[in-house]
Each structure stands twice: as C-alpha cells, then as structure tokens.
C-alpha positions as CSV (number, residue, x, y, z in Angstrom):
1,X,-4.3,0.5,16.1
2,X,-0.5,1.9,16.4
3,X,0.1,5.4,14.7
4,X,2.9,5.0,11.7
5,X,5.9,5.7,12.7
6,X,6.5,9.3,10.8
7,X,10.2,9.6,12.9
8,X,11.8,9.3,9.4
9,X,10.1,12.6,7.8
10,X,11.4,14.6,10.4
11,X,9.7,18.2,10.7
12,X,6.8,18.0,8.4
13,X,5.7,20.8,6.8
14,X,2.5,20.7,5.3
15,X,-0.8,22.9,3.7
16,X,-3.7,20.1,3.3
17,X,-7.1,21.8,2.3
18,X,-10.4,19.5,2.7
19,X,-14.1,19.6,0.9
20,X,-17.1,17.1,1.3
21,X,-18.1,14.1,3.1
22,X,-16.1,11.2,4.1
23,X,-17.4,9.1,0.9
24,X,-17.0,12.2,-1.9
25,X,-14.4,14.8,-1.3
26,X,-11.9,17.2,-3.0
27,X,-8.3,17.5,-0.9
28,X,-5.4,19.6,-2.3
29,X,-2.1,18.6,-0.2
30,X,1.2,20.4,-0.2
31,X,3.6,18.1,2.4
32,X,7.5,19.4,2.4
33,X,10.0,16.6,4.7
34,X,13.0,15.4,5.2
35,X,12.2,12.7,3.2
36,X,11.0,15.4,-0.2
37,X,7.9,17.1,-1.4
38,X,5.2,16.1,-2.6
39,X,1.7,18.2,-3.8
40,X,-0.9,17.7,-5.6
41,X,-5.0,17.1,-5.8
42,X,-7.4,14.2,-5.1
43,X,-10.9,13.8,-6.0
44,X,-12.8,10.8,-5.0
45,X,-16.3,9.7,-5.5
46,X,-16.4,6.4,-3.1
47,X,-20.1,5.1,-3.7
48,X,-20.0,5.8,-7.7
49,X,-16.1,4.4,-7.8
50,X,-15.0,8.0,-9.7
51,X,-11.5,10.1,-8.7
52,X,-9.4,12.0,-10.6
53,X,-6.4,14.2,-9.5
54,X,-2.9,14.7,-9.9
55,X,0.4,14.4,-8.1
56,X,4.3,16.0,-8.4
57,X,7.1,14.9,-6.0
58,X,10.5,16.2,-6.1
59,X,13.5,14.1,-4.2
60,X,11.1,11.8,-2.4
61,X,12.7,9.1,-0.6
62,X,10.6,5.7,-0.9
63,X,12.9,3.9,1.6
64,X,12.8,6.6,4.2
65,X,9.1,6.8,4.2
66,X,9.2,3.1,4.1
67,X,11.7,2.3,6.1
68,X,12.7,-0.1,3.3
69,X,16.6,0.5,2.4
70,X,16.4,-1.1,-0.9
71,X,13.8,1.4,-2.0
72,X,16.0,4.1,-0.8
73,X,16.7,7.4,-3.8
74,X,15.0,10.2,-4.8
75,X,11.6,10.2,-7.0
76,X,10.9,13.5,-9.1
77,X,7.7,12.6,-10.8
78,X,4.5,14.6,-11.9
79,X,1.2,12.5,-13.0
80,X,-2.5,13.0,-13.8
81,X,-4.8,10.6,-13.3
82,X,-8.8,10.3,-14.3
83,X,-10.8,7.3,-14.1
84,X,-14.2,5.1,-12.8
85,X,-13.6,1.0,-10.9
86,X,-11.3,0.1,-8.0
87,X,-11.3,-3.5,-10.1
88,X,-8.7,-3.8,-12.6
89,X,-11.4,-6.2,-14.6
90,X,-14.2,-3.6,-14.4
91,X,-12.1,0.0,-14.5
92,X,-11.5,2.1,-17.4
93,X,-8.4,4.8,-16.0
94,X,-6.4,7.3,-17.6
95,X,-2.8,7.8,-16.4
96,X,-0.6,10.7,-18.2
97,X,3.1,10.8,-16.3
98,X,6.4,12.1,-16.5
99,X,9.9,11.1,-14.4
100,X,13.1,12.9,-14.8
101,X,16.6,12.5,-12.6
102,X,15.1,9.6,-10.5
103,X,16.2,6.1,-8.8
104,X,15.4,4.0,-6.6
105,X,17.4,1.2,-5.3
106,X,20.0,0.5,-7.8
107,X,17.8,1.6,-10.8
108,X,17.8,4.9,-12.1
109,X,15.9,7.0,-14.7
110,X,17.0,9.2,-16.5
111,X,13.8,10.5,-18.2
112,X,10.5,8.8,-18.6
113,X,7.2,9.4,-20.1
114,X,4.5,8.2,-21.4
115,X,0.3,7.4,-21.2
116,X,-1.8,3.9,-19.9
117,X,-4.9,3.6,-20.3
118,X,-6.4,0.4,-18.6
119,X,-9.9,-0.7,-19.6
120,X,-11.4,-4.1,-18.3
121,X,-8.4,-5.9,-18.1
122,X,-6.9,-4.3,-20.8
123,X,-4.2,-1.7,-20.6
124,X,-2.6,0.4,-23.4
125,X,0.4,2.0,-23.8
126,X,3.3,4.7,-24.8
127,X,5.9,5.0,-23.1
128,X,9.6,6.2,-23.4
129,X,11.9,5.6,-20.8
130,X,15.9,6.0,-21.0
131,X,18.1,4.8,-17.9
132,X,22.1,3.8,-17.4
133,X,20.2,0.2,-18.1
134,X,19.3,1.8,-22.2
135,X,16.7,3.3,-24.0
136,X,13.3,2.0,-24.9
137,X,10.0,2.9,-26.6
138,X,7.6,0.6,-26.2
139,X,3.6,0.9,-27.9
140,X,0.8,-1.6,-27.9
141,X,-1.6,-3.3,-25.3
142,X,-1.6,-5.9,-22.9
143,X,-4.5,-8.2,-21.8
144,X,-4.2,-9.3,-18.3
145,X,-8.1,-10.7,-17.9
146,X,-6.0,-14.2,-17.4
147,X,-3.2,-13.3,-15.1
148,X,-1.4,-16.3,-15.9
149,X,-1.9,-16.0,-19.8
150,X,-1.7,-12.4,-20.9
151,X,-2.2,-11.4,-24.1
152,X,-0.2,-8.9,-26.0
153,X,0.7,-6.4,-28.7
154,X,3.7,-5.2,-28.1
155,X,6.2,-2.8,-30.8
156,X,9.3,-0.7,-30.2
157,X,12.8,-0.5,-30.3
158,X,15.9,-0.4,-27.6
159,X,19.2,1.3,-27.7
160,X,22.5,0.5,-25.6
161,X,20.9,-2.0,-23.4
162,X,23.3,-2.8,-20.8
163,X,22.0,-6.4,-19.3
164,X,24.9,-6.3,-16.7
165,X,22.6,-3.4,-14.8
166,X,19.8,-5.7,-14.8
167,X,21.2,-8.6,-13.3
168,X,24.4,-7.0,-11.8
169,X,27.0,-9.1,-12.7
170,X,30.0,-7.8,-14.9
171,X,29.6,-11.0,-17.3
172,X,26.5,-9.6,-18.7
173,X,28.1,-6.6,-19.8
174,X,26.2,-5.5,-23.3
175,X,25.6,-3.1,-25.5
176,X,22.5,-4.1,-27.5
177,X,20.1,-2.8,-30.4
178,X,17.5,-3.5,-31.6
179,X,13.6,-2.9,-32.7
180,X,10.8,-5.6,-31.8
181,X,7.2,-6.4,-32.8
182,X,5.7,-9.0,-30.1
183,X,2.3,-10.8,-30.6
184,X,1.5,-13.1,-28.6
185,X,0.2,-14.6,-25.5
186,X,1.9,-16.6,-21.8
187,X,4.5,-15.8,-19.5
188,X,6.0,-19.1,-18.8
189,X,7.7,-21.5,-20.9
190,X,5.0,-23.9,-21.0
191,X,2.2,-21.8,-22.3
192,X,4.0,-18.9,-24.4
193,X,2.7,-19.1,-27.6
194,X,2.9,-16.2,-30.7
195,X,5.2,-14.2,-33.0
196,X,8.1,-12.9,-32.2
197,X,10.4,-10.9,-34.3
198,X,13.3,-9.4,-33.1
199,X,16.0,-6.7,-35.6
C-alpha cells in the first residue's frame, strides 16, 4: 500500500529504541513535530494478549496529524496503562490519566483526571474533569456486555454547566447545579428503565 502522508508533521524529530520479536517487544519513543511531542513506552505481549506502557504529549495536534480540521487543538495529556484482552468482553485493563490546558475542536479542558478500569464488559470509574462547558465528578460502573442496554451505577455532582457549549446555540445558555445518583439500565427512550434522582 501508499505510505501516510506525514507532510503535516513537518521535520520530525525523533529517538525510537526497539527490543524483541515482532510478536513481544519493548519500544520507548521520543517523537518532537510540528504537530507536538509525544514520548513514552510500549510493551506488548501479542500471542498471550499482555501490554502495558505509558504515554505524555504536550501541544499535539489531532487534526494536523489527521488531516481532520474539526479535531484541530492541542492535547497535553500523560497516561499509564496495564492490562491482558484485545476484546472489550474478555479484557481486564487498567488506565490511570491526567489532561491539563487541552482542546480539541471546540471543546476544551481545563483539567481532567481520573482511573478506568474495564473488566469483561464492565468498566469502572473516577473521574474529575472541569472545562468552559462546567465541572463534574462522576464515580460508579457501567455495564456495556449489551451495547444497546447498558447497565449502570452512576454518582456525582456538576457545577456551572453551561448547556449552550454543548449544543452551541446562545438559547441554551445555563448555569446549572446539581448532584446525581443514576441506577439504571437503556439508552433509548424505549428501553430506559431505573432510578433517577437528580438535587
């Protein structure tokens, strides 16, 4: 096939180091562009479906690397990783991350942290994430075994949400507050089904 097209990087600088076979290798990268930097580790066991690593960017351009001008900003992110499964059904993965001065498209972010931890289908969470959009801290699982019929246990609270920079009209202007506790299951009208409270 075509080599990518790597026109937008510009000069690439870059430190890549490289142990083991094609199926089970360590790589440490280092890659400094026109479109940001980005370093970090990767170690991947193919046949026994184990990797682990860990990755820090600082002003990476999504759109530029894509070549996608609604993913256009900058991305200043650092996250570890550690887990066994390619399958989201069968794989049990640790993610640990961190984002600070970041958007992309017309969302930003402000700060966010937080852990997952997905396990056969089911993925928990803590995560704290503030943004021009609000503030929100959200803990609790959700079951995604039936994609169209999740299940989940969801509390938290949200400050200063601003629904006008979700859906970008002025109308929607807000300013809302509030703490909820979500148990339940269903996405769609039809099949939601659960308790819901809202303060």
């Amino acid at each position: 096939g075509d080599l990518p097209d790597l026109d937008a990087l510009g000069i690439i600088n870059a430190d890549l180091h490289y142990k083991g076979t094609y199926t089970k290798f360590n790589s440490e990268f280092a890659l400094n562009t026109s479109a940001g930097y980005a370093d970090g580790v990767f170690n991947l066991d193919i046949p026994n479906e184990v990797y682990s690593g860990y990755i820090n960017t600082k002003m990476l351009n999504p759109g530029r690397i894509l070549n996608d001008k609604s993913l256009l900003g900058n991305l200043n992110l650092s996250a570890k990783f550690n887990g066994t499964g390619y399958d989201i059904m069968k794989m049990n993965t640790n993610v640990i991350y961190s984002m600070t001065g970041s958007h992309i498209g017309k969302y930003d972010v402000k700060y966010s942290s937080g852990t997952i931890h997905a396990t056969r289908g089911n993925i928990a969470m803590n995560i704290r994430h503030a943004s021009s959009m609000g503030n929100a801290n959200v803990n609790g699982t959700v079951n995604i075994s039936n994609f169209k019929n999740p299940v989940y246990n969801l509390k938290g609270n949200v400050q200063r949400l601003d629904v006008s920079r979700i859906t970008g009209s002025n109308g929607d202007k807000s300013n809302l507050n509030f703490a909820f506790n979500v148990n339940g299951r269903g996405i769609s009208p039809e099949n939601i089904n659960g308790v819901y409270k809202l303060d």
